[in-house]
C-alpha positions as CSV (number, residue, x, y, z in Angstrom):
1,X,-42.9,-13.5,-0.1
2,X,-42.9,-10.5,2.5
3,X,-39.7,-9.6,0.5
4,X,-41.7,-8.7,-3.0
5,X,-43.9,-6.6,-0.9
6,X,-41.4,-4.6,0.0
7,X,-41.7,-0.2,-1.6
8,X,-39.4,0.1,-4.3
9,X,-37.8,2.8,-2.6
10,X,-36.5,0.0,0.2
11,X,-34.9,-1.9,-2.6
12,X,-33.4,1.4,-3.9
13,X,-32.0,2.5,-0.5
14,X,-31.0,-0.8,-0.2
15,X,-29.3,-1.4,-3.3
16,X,-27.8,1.5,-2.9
17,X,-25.4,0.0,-0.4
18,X,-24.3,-2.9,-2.6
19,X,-20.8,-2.3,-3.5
20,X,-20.4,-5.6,-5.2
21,X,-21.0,-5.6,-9.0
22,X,-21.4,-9.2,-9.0
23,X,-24.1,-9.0,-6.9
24,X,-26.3,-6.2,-8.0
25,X,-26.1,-8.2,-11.3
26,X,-27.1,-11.1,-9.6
27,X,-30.4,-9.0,-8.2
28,X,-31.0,-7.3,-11.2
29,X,-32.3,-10.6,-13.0
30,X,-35.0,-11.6,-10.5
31,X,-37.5,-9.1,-12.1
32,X,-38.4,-6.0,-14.4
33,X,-38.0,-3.8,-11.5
34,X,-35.0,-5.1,-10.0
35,X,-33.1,-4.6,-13.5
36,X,-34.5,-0.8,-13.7
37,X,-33.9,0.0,-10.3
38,X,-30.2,-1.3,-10.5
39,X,-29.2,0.6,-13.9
40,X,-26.9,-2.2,-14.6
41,X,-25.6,-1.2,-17.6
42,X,-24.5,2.5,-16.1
43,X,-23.6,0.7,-13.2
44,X,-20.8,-1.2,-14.9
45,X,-20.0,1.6,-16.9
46,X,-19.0,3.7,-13.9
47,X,-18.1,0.7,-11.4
48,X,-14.5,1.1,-12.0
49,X,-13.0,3.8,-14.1
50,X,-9.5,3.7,-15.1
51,X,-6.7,6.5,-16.1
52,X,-3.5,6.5,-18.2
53,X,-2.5,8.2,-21.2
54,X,-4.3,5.2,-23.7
55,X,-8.3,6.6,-21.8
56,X,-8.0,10.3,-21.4
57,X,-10.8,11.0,-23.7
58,X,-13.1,8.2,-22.5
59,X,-12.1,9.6,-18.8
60,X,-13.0,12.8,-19.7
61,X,-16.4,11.7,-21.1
62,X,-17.0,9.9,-18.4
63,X,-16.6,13.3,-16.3
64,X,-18.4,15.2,-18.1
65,X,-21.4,12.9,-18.0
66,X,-21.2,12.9,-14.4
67,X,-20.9,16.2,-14.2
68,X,-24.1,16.4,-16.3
69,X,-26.1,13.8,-14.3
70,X,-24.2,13.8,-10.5
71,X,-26.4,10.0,-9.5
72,X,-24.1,8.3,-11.8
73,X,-21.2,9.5,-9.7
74,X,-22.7,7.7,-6.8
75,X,-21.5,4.5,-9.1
76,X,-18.0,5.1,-9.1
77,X,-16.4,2.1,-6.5
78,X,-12.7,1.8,-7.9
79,X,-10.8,4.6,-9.3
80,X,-7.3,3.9,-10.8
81,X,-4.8,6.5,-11.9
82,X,-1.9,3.8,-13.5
83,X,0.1,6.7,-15.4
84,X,3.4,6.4,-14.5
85,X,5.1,9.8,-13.4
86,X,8.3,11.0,-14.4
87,X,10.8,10.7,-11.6
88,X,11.3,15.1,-12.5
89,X,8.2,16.8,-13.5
90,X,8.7,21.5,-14.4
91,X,5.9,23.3,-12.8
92,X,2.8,23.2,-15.1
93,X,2.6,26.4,-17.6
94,X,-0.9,26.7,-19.1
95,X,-1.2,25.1,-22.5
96,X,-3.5,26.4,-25.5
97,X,-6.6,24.5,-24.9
98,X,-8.1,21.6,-27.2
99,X,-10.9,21.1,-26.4
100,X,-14.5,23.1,-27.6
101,X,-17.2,22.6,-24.6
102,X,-20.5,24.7,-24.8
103,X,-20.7,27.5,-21.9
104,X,-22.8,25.3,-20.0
105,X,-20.3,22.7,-20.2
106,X,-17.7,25.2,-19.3
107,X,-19.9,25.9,-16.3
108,X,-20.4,22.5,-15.1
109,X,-16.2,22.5,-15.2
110,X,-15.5,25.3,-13.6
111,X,-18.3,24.9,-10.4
112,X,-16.9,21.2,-10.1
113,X,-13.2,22.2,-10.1
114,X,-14.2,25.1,-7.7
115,X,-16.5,22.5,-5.4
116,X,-13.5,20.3,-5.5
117,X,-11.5,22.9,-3.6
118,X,-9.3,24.3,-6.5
119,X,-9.2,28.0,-6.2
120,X,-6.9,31.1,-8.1
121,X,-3.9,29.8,-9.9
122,X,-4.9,26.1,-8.7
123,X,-8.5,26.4,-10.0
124,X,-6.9,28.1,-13.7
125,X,-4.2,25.6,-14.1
126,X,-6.7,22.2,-13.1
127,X,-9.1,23.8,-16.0
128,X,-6.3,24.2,-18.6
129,X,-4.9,20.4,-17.9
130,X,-8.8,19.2,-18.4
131,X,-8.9,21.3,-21.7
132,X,-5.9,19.0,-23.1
133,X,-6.8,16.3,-25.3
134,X,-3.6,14.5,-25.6
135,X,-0.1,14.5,-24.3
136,X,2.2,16.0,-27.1
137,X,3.7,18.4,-25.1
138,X,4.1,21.3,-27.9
139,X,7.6,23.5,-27.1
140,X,7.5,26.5,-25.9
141,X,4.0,25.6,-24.0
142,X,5.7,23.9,-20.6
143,X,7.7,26.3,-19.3
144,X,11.5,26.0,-18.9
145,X,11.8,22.6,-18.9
146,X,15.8,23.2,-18.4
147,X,17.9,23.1,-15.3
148,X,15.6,20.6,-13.6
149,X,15.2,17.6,-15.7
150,X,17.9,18.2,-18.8
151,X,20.1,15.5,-17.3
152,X,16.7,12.8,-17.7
153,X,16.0,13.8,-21.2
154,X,12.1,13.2,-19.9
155,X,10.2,14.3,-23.8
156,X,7.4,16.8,-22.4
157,X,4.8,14.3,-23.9
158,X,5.0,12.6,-20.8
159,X,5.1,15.5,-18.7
160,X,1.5,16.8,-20.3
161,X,0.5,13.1,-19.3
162,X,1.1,13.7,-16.0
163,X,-1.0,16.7,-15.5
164,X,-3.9,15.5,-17.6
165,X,-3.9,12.3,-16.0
166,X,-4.0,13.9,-12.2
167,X,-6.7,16.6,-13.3
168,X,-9.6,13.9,-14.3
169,X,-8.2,11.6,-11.2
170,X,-8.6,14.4,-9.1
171,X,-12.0,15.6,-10.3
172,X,-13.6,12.1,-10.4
173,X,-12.8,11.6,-6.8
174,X,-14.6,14.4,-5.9
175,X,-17.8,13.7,-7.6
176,X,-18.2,9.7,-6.4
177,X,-19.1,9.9,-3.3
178,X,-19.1,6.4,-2.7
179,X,-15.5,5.6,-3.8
180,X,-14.3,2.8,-1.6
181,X,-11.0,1.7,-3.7
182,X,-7.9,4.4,-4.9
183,X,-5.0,2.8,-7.1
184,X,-2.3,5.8,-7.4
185,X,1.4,6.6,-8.1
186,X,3.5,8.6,-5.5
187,X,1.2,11.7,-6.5
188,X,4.0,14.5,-6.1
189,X,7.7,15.0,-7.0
190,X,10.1,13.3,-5.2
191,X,12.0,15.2,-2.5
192,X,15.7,15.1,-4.1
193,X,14.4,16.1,-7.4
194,X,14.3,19.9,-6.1
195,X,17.5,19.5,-3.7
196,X,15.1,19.0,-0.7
197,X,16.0,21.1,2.3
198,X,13.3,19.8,5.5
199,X,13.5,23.7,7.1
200,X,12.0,25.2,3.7
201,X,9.1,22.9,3.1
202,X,9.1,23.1,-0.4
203,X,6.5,20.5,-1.6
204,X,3.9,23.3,-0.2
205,X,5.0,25.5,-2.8
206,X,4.6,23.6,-5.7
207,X,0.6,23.7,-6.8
208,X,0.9,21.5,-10.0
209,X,-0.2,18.0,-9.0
210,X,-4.1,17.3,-8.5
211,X,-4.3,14.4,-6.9
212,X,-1.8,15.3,-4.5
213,X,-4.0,18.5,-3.3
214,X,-7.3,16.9,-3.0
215,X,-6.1,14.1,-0.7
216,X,-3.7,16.4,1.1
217,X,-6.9,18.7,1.6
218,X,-9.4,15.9,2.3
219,X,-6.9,14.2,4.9
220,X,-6.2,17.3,7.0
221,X,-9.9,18.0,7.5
222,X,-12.2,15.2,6.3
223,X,-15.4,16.7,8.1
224,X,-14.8,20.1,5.2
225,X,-14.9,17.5,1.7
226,X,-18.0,15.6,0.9
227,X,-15.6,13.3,-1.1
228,X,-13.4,10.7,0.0
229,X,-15.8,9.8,3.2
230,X,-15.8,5.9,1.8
231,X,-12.5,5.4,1.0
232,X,-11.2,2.4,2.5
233,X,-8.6,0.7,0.3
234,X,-5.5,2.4,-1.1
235,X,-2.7,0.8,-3.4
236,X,0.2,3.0,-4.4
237,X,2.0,1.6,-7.7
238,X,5.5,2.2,-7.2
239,X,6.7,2.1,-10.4
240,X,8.0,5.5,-12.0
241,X,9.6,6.7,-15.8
242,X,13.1,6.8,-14.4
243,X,15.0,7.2,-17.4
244,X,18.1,4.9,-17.9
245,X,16.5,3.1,-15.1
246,X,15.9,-0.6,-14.2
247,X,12.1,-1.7,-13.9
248,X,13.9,-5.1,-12.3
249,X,14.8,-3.7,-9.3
250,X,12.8,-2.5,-6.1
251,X,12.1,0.8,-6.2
252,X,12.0,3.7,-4.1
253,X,9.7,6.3,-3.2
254,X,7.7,8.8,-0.3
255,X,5.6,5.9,0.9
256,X,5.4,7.7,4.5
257,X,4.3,10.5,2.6
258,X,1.9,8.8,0.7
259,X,0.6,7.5,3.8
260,X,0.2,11.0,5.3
261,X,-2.1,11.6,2.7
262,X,-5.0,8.6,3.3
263,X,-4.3,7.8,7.1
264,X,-7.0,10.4,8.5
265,X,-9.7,9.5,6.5
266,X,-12.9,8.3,8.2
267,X,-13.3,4.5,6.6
268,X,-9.9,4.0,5.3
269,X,-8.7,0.2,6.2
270,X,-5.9,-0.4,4.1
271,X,-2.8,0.4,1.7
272,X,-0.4,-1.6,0.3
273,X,2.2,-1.7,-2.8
274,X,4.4,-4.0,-3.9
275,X,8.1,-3.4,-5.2
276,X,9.5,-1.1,-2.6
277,X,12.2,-0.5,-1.2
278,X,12.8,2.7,1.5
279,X,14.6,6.1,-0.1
280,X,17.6,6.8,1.0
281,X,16.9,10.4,0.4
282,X,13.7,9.5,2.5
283,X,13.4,11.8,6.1
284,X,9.9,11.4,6.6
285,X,8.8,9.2,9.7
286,X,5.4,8.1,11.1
287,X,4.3,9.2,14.4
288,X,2.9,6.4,16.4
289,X,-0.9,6.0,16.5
290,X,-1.3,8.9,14.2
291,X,-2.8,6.4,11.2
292,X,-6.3,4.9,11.3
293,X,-4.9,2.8,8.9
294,X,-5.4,-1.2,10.2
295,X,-4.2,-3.6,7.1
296,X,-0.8,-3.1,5.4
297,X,0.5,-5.0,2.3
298,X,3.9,-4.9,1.5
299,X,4.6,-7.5,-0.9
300,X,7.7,-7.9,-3.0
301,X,9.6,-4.9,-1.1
302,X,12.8,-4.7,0.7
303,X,12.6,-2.9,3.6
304,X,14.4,-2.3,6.9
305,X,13.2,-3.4,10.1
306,X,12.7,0.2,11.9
307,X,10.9,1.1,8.1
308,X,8.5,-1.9,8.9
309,X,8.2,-0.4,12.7
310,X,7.3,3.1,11.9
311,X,4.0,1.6,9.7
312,X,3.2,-0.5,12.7
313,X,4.2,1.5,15.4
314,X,2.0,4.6,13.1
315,X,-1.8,2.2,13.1
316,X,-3.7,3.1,16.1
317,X,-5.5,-0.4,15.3
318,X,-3.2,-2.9,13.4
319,X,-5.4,-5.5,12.3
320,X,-3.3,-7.6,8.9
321,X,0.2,-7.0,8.4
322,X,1.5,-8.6,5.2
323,X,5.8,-8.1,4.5
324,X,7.1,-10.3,1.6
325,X,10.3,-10.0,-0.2
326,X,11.4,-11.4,-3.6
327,X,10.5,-10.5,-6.8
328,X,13.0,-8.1,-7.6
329,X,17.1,-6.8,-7.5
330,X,18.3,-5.0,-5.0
331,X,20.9,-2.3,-6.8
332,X,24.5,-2.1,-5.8
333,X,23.9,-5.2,-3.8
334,X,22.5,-3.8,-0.6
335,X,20.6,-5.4,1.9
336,X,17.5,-5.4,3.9
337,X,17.8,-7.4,6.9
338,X,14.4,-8.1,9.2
339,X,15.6,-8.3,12.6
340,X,13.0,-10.5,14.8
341,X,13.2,-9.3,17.7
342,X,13.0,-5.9,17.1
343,X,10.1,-6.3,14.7
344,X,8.0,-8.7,17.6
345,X,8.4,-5.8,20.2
346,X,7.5,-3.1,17.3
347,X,4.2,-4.8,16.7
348,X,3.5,-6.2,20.5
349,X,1.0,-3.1,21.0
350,X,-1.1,-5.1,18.3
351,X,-1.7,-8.1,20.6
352,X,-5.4,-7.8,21.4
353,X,-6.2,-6.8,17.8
354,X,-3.7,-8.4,15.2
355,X,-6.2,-11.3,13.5
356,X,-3.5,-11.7,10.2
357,X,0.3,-12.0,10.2
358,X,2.3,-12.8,7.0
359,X,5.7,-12.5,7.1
360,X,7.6,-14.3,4.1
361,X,11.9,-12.6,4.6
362,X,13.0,-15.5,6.7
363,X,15.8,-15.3,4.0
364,X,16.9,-12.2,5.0
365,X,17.2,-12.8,8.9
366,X,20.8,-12.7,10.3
367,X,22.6,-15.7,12.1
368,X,18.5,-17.2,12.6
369,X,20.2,-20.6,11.9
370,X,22.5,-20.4,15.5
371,X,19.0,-21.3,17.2
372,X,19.4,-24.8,15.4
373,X,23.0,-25.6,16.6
374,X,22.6,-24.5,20.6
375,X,23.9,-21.2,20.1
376,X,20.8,-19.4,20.8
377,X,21.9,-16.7,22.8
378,X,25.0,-15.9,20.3
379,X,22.1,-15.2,17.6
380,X,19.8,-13.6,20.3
381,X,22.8,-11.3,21.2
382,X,23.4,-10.5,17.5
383,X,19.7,-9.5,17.1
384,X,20.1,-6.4,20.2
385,X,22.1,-5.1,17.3
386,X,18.5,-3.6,16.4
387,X,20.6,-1.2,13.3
388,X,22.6,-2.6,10.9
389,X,26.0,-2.4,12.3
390,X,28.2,-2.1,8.9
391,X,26.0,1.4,8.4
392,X,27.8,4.7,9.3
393,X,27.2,5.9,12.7
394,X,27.1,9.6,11.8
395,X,24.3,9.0,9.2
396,X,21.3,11.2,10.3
397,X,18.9,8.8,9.5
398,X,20.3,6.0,11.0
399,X,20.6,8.0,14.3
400,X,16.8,9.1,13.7
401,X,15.9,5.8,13.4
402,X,18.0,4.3,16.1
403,X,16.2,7.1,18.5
404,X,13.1,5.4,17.0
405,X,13.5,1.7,17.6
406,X,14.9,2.6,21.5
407,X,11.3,4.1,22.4
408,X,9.7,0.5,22.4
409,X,12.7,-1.9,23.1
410,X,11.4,-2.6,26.3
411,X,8.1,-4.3,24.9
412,X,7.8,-8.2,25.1
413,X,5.9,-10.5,24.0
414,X,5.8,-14.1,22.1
415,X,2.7,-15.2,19.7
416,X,0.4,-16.7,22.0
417,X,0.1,-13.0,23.8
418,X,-1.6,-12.5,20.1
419,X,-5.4,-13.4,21.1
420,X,-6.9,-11.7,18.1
421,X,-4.3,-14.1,15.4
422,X,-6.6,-15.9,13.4
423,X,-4.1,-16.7,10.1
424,X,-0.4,-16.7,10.4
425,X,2.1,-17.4,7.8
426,X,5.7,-17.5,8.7
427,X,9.2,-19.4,8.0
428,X,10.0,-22.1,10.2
429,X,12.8,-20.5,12.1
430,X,10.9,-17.1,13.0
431,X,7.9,-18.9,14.0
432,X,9.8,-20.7,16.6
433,X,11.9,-17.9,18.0
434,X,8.2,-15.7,17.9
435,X,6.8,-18.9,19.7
436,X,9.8,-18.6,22.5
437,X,9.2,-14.9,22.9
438,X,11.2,-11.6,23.5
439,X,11.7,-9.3,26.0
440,X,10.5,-9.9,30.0
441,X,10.3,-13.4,31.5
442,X,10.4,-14.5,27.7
443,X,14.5,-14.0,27.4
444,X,15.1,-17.0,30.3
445,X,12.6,-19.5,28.4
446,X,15.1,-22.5,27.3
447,X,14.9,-22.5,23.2
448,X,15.9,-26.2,23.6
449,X,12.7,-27.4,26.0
450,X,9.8,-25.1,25.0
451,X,7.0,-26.6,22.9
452,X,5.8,-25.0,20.1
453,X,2.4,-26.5,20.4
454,X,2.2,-24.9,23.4
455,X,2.9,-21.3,22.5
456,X,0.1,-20.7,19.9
457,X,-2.6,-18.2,20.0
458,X,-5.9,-20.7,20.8
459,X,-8.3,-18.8,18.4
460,X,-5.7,-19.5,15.2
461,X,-7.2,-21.1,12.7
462,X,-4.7,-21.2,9.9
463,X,-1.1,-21.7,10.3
464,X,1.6,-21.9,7.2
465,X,5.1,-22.9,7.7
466,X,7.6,-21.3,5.1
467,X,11.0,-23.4,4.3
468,X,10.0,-26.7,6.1
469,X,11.5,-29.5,4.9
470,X,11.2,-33.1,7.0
471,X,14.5,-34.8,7.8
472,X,16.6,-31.3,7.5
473,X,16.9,-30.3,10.9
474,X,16.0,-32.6,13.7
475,X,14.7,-30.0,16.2
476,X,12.8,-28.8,13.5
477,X,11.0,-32.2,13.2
478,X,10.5,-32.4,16.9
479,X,8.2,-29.7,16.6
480,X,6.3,-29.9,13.7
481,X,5.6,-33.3,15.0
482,X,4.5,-32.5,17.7
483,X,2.3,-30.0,16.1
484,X,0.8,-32.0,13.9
485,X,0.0,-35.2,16.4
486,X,-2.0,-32.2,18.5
487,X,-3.6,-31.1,15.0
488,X,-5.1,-34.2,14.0
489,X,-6.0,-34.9,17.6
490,X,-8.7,-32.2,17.0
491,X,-8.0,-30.9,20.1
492,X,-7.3,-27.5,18.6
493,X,-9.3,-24.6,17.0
494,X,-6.9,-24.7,13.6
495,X,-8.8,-25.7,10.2
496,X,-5.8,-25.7,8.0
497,X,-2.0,-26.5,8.4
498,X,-0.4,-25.6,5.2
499,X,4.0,-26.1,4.6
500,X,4.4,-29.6,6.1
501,X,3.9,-32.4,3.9
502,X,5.7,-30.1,1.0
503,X,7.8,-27.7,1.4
504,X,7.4,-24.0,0.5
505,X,10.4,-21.9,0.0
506,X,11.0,-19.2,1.2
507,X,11.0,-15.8,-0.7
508,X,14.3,-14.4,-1.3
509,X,15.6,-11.3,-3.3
510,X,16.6,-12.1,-7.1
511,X,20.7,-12.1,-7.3
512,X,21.1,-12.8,-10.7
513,X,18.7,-10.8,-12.6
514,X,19.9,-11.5,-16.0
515,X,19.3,-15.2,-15.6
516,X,16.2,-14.7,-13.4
517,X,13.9,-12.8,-15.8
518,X,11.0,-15.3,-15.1
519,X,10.8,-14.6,-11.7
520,X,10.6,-10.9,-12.1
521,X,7.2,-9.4,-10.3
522,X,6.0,-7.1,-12.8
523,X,2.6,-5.6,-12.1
524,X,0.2,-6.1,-15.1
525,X,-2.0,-3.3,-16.7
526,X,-4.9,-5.3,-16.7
527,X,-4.7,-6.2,-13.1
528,X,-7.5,-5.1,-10.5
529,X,-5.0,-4.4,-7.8
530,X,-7.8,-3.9,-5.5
């Protein structure tokens, strides 16, 4: 009863920071006031707004009515750009503009654009992409189109798309405050698109993408933006219009960079993608504890293991850590291997704060099997190769990233030293050597007499087990027996033992693609990624 007695203008502040849509419809029913105060129908209007070439006039509506009436950009939770860039985009040449605004609209344009940070050249060529309507690129109106992309025939239509579809991405971040979720593509050209040359720098020079400016911007000094404050989630679609190309295969990008451009904000959490694999044109790195980035998703990638450790190695707080593979081909056959050991001691600094740990690439673990015929240390041995060995030893990047993984090789650790682990979800054979240990007094630990029952974190609460199958391995039953008798004894603080009484395969890459469409991961344009 104290409740209804409440000033409206409590319920307003209140409802104010309610980011779930669900529930502010929920509150909105129990009276007259509670439905005007919460605006529903503007509310879900605004909640989440999406961009590709199929909503650039309802996007730009949707602008200019926020632009008109700034409280409904306060509204705007989700924002997500799905237009999928051309891998080679010209610089952007100012277009004869479509639309017909009043000067007051004009006004509202130009001070948001200018507010927005946009200024000279950047400022006229965000206005002119805003003024398009659609995306058929006329000739003569992109510039010279020639030497850069003739041998990807890319039709300017999708070029036009590109700009248009950055501008209102880039201009509805800046007016909702209170955007907590950002679904992008790689927001700037890929580096071997312009013959990238590290000493020159060249991505600073290019002023044509949006989305990339206002995050670069926002990220270098979030205390000078009023935007962006909220952010907390970030999904990067990997996907690009690659012409000749294979949407069935993992595909590579500038995820470090992409990272570079959310990892300084004040409430980001998270970013994840799915599909990717690392660039071999790709010198970026991660500094360690430069990111305040504390959840990763990498699902459906292949990935190296010194790619996985710069992302860990980069959090300052690593809280979830996700790495799946499957889902896709790998071109020209190549493979990722993950390298236990190396990845245990990478993400050791995480001890007191790792609470989720999801690691489904047991396939793709080298000689893993050796710890099931009493050849431990042969395997063990094989895993100090912490590179792939069949890679050339002059490549630069390989040398870089060899530097790299010797910087914490003398780390140690098994996954009871995890206090924090609250849900783990592993294969059977790298939960057992992570049980065991690396590194320190963990190397003269007997594989064949430790207990794995023993050697888990005692605030886990869920536990899967990925590729167990009873009666396949002995030593394997041993264990999980053992596990399961303690389990049931209710001794232990675990809820939920999933992978035991049926087996759950483990992910592996797709090898066939041509007789493996159905198990293609393709991500759907209707999804809510976030």
């Amino acid at each position: 009863m104290a409740l209804r007695t409440l000033p409206l203008e409590i319920y307003a502040r209140t409802i104010f920071h309610v980011s779930s849509i669900r529930a502010l419809s929920a509150v909105s029913q129990t009276s007259r006031a509670m439905h005007s105060l919460c605006d529903m129908k503007n509310r879900e209007r605004f909640h989440r707004i999406c961009i590709d070439e199929a909503r650039i006039e309802k996007t730009f509506n949707l602008l200019m009515e926020i632009l008109k009436q700034r409280s409904l950009g306060k509204y705007v939770r989700k924002i997500e750009h799905r237009y999928r860039r051309p891998y080679q985009v010209p610089a952007y040449t100012e277009a004869k503009e479509q639309r017909s605004l009043s000067a007051e609209e004009m006004d509202l344009l130009r001070s948001a654009v200018q507010k927005a940070g946009f200024s000279g050249t950047q400022e006229s060529a965000v206005i002119n992409m805003l003024m398009q309507k659609d995306t058929s690129g006329r000739d003569g109106e992109l510039g010279d189109v020639g030497n850069r992309i003739r041998l990807s025939r890319i039709y300017p239509s999708v070029i036009m798309g590109t700009f248009i579809t950055q501008a209102l991405t880039a201009m509805l971040i800046s007016v909702s405050p209170n955007l907590e979720a950002l679904t992008m593509t790689q927001p700037f050209e890929s580096y071997d698109s312009f013959n990238y040359e590290p000493e020159k720098n060249p991505r600073e020079s290019f002023t044509d993408f949006p989305i990339d400016r206002i995050l670069r911007r926002a990220n270098t000094d979030p205390t000078s933006v009023p935007y962006l404050q909220n952010l907390r989630k970030v999904y990067i679609i990997v996907d690009e219009v690659i012409m000749g190309g294979d949407d069935r295969s993992y595909v590579g990008l500038e995820f470090f960079d992409c990272i570079k451009l959310i990892d300084n904000l004040p409430s980001i959490e998270s970013i994840g993608t799915d599909a990717l694999i690392e660039d071999e044109n790709d010198v970026a790195t991660l500094l360690p504890t430069s990111s305040n980035i504390s959840r990763v998703y990498l699902n459906h990638c292949a990935l190296n293991t010194p790619y996985l450790a710069y992302i860990i190695q980069s959090c300052k707080v690593l809280k979830e850590f996700q790495y799946t593979i499957g889902g896709r081909d790998v071109l020209d056959g190549h493979f990722c291997p993950l390298n236990p050991k190396t990845f245990i001691k990478a993400i050791s600094p995480h001890k007191d704060t790792l609470e989720v740990l999801d690691i489904d690439a047991e396939a793709n673990i080298h000689d893993l099997s050796y710890y099931y015929d009493d050849d431990f240390a042969r395997a063990d041995k094989r895993f100090d190769e912490v590179l792939d060995p069949y890679l050339a030893e002059d490549d630069g990047i390989l040398l870089q990233q060899e530097q790299f993984v010797q910087s914490f090789l003398g780390n140690s650790g098994c996954l009871k030293d995890f206090h924090a682990l609250k849900r783990v979800s592993l294969g059977v054979g790298f939960l057992l050597y992570f049980a065991r240990g690396v590194g320190g007094s963990y190397e003269t630990r007997d594989p064949a007499t430790f207990k794995l029952v023993e050697c888990l974190p005692e605030g886990l609460e869920y536990l899967c087990i990925r590729g167990y199958k009873k009666g396949r391995i002995e030593k394997w039953d041993e264990q999980i027996d053992s596990l399961m008798t303690f389990w049931q004894s209710g001794k232990s603080n675990i809820k939920e033992i999933t992978g035991v009484e049926e087996e759950i395969l483990n992910a592996k890459d797709l090898d066939d693609i041509d007789n493996q469409e159905h198990l293609v991961w393709v991500l759907q344009e209707d999804t809510h990624v976030l």
